[in-house]
Phi, psi and omega in degrees: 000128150311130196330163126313118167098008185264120195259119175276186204261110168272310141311109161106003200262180098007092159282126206234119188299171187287009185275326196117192182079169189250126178252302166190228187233114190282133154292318202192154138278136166266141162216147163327134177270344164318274191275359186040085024032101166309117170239002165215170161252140192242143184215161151246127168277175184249173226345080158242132196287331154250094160275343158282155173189137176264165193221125181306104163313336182303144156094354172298120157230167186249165172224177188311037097222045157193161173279099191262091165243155194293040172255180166254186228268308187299278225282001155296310193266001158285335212293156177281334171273115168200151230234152165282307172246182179267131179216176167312132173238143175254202213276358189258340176256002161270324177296317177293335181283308201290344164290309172319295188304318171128351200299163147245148223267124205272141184257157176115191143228142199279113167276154165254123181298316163222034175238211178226042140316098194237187185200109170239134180230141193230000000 
């Protein structure tokens, strides 16, 4: 179990569906650019030929070496957007992902802390 107040490391960390298991690797975080709030996860599912892809940070929790989001493994490797490598995504690719997800489309626009991938929704 983690320390208390100890925020584990989300870049690099193992993404895991709500069945359990490793689907991939979070790349990168989108934050709000206002409130710097994670709204999208940038992940590589693993064997796949377009393996980036985002996944909504709402609802992300952690367990001891991964990032635990409430989807299952399919609706992960189903999303409609998926990318060979991480680029830009625009705001029709935020609406559409957030309807797969069940989502409501995070307002504002969204930065990647280090790549230059960004998800802007308006």
């Amino acid at each position: 179990m983690d320390a208390p107040g100890l925020i584990p490391p989300l870049i690099g960390a193992p993404l895991s569906p709500r069945s359990g298991g490793v689907a991939g690797i979070v790349e990168d975080l989108l934050v709000d650019a206002a409130s710097h709030r994670p709204v999208w996860l940038l992940v590589r599912l693993h064997d796949s030929a377009r393996p980036y892809t985002f996944v909504p940070a709402e609802r992300m929790s952690s367990r001891t070496g991964a990032v635990v989001v409430p989807f299952d493994e399919k609706a992960l490797r189903e999303a409609p957007v998926r990318l060979a490598s991480p680029s830009s995504c625009a705001s029709e690719h935020a609406a559409t992902l957030s309807r797969h997800y069940g989502v409501r489309i995070p307002p504002g626009e969204a930065r990647g802390l280090r790549a230059p991938p960004a998800l802007v929704s308006r």
